[in-house]
N, CA, C and O atoms as a DFTB+ gen file, in Angstrom:
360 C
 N C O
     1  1      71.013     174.707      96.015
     2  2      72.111     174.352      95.130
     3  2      73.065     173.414      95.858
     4  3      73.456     173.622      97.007
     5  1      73.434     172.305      95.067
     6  2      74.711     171.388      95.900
     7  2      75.837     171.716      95.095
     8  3      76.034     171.783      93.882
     9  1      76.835     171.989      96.587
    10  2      78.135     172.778      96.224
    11  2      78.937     171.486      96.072
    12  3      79.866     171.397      95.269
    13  1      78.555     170.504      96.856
    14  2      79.723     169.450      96.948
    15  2      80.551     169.276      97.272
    16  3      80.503     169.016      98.474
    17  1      82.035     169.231      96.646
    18  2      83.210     169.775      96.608
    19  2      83.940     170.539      96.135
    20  3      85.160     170.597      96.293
    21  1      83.070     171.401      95.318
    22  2      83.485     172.607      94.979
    23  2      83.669     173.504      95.654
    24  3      82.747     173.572      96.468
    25  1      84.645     174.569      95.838
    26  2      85.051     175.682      95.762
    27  2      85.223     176.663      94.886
    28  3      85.494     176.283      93.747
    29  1      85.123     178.239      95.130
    30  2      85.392     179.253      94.415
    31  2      86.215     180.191      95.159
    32  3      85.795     181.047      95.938
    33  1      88.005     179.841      94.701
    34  2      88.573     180.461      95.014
    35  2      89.029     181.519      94.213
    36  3      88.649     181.695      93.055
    37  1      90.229     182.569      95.092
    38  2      90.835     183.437      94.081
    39  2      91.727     182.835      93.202
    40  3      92.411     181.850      93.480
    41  1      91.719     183.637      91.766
    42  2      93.170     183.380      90.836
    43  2      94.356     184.142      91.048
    44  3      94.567     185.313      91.364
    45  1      95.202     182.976      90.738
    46  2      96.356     183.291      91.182
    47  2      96.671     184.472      90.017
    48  3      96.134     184.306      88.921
    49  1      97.489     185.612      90.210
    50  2      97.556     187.041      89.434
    51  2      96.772     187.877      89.311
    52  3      97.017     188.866      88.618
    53  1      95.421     187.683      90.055
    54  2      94.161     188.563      90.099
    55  2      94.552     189.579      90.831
    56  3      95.259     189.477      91.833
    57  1      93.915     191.070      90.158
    58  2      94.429     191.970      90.614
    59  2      94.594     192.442      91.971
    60  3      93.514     192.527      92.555
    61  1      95.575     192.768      92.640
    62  2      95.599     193.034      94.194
    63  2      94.077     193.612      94.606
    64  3      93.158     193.097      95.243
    65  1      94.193     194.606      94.109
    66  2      93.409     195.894      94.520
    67  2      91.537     195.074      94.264
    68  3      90.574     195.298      94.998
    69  1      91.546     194.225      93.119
    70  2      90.191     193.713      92.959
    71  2      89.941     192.835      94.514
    72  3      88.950     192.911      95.240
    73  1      91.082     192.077      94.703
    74  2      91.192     191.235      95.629
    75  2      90.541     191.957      96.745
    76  3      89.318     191.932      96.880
    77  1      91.156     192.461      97.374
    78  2      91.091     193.693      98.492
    79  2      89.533     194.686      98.510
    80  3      88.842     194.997      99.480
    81  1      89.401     194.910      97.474
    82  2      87.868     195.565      96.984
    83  2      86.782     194.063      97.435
    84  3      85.985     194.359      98.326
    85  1      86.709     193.084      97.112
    86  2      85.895     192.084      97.225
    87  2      86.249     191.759      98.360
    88  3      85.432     190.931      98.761
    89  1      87.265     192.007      99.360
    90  2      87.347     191.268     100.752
    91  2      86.671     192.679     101.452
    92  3      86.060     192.513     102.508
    93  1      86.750     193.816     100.988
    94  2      85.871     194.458     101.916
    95  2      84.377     194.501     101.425
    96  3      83.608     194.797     102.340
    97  1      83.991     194.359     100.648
    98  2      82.562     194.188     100.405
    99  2      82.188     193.014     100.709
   100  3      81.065     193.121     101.200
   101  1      82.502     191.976     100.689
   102  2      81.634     190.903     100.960
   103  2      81.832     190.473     102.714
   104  3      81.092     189.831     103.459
   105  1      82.911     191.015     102.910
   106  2      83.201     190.717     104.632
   107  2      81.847     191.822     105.698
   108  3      81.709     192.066     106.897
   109  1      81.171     192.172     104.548
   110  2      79.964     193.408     104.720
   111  2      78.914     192.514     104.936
   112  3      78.054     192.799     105.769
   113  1      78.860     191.404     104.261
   114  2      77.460     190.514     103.919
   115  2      77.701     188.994     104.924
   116  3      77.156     188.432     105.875
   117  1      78.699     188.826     104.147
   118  2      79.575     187.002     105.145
   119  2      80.060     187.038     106.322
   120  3      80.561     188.099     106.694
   121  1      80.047     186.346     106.860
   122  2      81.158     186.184     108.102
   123  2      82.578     185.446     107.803
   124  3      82.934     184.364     107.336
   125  1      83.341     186.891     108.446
   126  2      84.577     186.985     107.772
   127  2      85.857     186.558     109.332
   128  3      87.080     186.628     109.448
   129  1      84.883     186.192     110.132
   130  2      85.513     186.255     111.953
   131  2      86.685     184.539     111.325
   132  3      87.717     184.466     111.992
   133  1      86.577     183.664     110.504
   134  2      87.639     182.602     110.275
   135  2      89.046     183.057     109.442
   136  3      89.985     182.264     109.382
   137  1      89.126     184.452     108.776
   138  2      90.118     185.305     108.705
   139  2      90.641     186.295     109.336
   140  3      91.368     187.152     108.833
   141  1      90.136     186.192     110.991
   142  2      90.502     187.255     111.935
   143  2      91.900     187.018     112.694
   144  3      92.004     185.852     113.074
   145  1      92.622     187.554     112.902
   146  2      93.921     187.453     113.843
   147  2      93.506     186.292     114.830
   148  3      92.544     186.356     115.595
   149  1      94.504     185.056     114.684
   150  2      94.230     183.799     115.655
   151  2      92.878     182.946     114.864
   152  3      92.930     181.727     115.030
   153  1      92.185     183.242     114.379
   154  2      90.993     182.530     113.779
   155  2      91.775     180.856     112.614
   156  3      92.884     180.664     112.116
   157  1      91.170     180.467     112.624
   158  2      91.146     178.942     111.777
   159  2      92.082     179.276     110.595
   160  3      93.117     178.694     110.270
   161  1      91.394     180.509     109.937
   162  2      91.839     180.663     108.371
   163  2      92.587     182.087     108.406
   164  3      92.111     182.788     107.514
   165  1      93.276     182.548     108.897
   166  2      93.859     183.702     109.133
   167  2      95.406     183.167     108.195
   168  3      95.994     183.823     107.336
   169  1      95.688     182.059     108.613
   170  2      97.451     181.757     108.695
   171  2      96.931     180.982     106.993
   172  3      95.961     180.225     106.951
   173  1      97.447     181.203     106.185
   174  2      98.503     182.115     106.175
   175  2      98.369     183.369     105.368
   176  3      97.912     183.390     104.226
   177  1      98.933     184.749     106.246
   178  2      97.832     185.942     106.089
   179  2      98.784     186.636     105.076
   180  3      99.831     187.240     105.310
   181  1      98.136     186.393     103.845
   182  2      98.184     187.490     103.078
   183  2      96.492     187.375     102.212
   184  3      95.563     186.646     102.558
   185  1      96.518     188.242     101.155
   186  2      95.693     188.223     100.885
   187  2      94.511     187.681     100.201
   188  3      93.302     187.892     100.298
   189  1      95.537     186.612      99.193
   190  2      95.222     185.300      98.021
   191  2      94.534     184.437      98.621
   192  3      93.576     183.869      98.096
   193  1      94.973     184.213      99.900
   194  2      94.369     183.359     100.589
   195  2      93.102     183.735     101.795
   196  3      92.301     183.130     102.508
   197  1      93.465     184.951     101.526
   198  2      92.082     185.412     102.637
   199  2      90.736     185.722     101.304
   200  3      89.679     185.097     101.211
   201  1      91.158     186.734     100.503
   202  2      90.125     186.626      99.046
   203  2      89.751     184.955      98.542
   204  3      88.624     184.623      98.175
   205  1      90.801     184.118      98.605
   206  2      89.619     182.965      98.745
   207  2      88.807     182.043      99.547
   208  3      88.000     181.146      99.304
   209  1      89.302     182.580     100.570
   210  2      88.309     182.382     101.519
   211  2      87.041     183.489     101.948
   212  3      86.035     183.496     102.657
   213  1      87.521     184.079     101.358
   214  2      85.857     185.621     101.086
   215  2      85.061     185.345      99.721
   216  3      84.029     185.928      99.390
   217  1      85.861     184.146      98.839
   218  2      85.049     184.304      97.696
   219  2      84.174     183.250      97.672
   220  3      83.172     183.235      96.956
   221  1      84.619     182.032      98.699
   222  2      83.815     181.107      98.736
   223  2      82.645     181.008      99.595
   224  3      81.679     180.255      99.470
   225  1      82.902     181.969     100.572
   226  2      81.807     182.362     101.650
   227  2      81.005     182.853     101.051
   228  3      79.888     182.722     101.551
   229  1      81.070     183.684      99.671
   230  2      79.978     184.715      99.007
   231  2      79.674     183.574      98.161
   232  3      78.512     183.173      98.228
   233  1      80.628     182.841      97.221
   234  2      79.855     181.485      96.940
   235  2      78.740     180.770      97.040
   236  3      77.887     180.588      96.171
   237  1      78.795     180.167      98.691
   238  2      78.049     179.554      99.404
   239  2      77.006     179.906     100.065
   240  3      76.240     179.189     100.708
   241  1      76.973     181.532      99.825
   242  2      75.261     182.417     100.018
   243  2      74.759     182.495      98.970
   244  3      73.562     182.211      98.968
   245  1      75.257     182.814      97.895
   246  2      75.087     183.458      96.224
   247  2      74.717     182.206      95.369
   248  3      73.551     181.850      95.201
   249  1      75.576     181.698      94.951
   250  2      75.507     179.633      94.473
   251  2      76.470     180.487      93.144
   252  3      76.374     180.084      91.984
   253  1      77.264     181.538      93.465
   254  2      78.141     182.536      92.190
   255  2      79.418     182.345      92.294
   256  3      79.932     182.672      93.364
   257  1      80.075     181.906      91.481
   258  2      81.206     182.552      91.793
   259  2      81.942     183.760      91.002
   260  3      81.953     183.758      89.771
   261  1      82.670     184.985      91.895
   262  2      82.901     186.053      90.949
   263  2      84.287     186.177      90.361
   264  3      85.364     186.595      90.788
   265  1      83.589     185.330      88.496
   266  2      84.895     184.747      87.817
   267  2      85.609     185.597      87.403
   268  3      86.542     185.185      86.713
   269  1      85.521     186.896      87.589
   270  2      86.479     188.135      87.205
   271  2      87.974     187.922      88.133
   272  3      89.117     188.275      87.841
   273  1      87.447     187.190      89.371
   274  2      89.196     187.203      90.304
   275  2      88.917     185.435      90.441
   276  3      89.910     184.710      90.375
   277  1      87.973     185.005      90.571
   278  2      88.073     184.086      91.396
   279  2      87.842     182.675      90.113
   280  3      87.524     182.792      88.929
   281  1      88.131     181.458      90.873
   282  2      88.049     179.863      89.667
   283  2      87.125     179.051      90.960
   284  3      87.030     179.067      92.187
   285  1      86.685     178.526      90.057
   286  2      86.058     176.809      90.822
   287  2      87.115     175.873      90.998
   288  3      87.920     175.565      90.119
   289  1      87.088     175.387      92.274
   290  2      88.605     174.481      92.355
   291  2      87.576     173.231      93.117
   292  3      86.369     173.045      93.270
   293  1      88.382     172.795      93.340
   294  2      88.277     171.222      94.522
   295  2      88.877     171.327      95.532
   296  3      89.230     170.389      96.247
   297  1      89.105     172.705      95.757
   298  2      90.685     172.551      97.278
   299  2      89.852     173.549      98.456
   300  3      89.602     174.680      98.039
   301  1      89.592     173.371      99.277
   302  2      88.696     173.944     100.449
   303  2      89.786     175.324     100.286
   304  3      91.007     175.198     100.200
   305  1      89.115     176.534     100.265
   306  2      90.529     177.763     100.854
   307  2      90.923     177.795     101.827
   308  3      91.824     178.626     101.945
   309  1      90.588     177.028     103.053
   310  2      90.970     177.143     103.994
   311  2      91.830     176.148     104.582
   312  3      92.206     175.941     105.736
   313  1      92.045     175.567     103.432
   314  2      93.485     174.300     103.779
   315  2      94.063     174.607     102.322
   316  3      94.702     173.691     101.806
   317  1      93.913     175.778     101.610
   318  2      94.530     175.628     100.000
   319  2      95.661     176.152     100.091
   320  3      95.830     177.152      99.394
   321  1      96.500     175.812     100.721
   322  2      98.200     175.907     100.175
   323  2      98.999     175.747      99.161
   324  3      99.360     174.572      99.234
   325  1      99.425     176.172      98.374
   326  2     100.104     176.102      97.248
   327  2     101.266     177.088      97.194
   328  3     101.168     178.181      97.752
   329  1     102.527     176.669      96.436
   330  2     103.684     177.678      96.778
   331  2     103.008     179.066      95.953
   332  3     102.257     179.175      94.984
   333  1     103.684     180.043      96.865
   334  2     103.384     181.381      96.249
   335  2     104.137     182.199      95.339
   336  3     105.305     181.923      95.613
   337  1     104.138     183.169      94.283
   338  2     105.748     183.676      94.314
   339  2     105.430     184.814      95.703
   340  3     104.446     185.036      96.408
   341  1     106.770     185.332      95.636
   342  2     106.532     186.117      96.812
   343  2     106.059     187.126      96.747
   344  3     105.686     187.586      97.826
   345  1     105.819     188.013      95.447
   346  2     105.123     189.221      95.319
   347  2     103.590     189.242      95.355
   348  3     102.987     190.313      95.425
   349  1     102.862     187.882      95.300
   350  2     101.585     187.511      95.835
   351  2     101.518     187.479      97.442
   352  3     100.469     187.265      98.049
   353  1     102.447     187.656      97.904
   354  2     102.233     187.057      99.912
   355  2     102.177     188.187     100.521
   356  3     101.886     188.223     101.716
   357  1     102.508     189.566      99.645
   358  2     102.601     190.934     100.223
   359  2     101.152     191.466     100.559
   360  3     101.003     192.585     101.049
């Protein structure tokens, strides 16, 4: 499958807890060591941004993305910055 420039990140308001459920299951299957303390994709650590960087890793094994939390974007997760509100950064 050609991914291109696609991405499958998380949505923004997706449920915490789904979030969190899919970063521990798939950090089971992917390598999850570029969201580790000091790693590439750690900063900036909350969770929106670590779930999309777990959703695109399962992505890019799968050719899926899981559209229950997550969208197809164009923005790598691991440079996807966008303002947050703050009750997403918790």
């Amino acid at each position: 499958m050609q991914f291109g420039s696609n991405w499958c990140v998380a949505q923004i308001g997706a449920p915490q807890d789904k979030l969190q459920g899919f970063i521990d299951y798939a950090c089971g299957v992917v390598d999850c060591t570029a969201i580790q303390p000091g790693a590439p994709c750690f900063e900036p650590n909350n969770l929106v941004m670590h779930a999309s960087f777990v959703l695109n890793q399962e992505y890019r094994r799968t050719g899926s993305c899981n559209l229950d939390i997550g969208v197809i974007t164009v923005n790598n997760p691991c440079n996807f910055f966008f303002p947050l509100p703050h009750f997403l950064l918790s």
